[in-house]
C-alpha positions as CSV (number, residue, x, y, z in Angstrom):
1,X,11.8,5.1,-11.8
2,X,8.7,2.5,-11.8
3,X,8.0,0.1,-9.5
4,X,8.8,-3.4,-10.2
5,X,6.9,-5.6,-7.7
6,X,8.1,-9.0,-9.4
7,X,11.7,-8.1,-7.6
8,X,10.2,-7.1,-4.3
9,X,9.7,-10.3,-2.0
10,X,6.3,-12.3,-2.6
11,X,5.9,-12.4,1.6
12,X,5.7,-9.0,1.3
13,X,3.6,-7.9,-1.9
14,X,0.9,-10.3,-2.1
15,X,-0.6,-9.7,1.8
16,X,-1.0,-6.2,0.1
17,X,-1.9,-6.6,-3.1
18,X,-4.9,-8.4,-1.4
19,X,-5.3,-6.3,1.7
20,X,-4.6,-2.7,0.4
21,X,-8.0,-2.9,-2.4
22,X,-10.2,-4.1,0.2
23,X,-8.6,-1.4,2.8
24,X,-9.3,1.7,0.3
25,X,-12.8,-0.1,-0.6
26,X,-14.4,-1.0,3.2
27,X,-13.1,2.5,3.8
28,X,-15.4,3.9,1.1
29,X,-18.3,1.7,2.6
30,X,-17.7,3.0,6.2
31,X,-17.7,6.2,5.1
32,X,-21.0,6.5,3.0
33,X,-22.5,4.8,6.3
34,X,-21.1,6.8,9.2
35,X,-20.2,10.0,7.1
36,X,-17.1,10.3,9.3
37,X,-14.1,11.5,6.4
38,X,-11.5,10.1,9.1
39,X,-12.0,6.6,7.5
40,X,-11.1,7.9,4.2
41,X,-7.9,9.5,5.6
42,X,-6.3,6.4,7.5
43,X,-7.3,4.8,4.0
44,X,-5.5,7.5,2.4
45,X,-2.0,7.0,5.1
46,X,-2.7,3.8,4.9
47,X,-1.8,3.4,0.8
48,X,0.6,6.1,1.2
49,X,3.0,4.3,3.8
50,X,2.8,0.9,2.0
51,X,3.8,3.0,-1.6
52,X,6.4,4.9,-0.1
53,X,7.3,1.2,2.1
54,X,7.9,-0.6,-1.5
55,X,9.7,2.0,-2.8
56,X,12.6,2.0,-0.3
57,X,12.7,-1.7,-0.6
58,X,13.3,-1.4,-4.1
59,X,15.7,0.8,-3.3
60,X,17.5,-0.9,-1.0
61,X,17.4,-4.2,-3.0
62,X,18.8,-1.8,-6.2
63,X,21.9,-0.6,-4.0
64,X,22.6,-4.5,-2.9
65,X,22.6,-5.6,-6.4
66,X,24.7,-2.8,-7.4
């Protein structure tokens, strides 16, 4: 099943739509300056937990419609 972010709630998808590419980015950055991976993980969790986030709300906004 894909993703549809036009029926997820705007409030919702464009704070990350702008915040989640400058997350992954800045994470890159502090990395190649401190060397420390651990940036790159909570990056990594970070992304994670919002994919899997918009994917049960698609879900759940499925089941109501249904």
């Amino acid at each position: 099943m894909a993703l549809r972010l036009d029926v997820l709630p705007k409030r919702a998808t464009v704070p990350l739509a702008v915040g989640l590419p400058s997350i992954l980015v800045g994470s890159a950055f502090v990395f190649r300056f401190t060397g420390s991976p651990v940036w790159l993980f909570a990056a990594s969790l970070i992304g994670a937990a919002a994919s899997v986030g918009f994917h049960l709300a698609f879900v759940r906004l499925h089941r109501a419609a249904a």
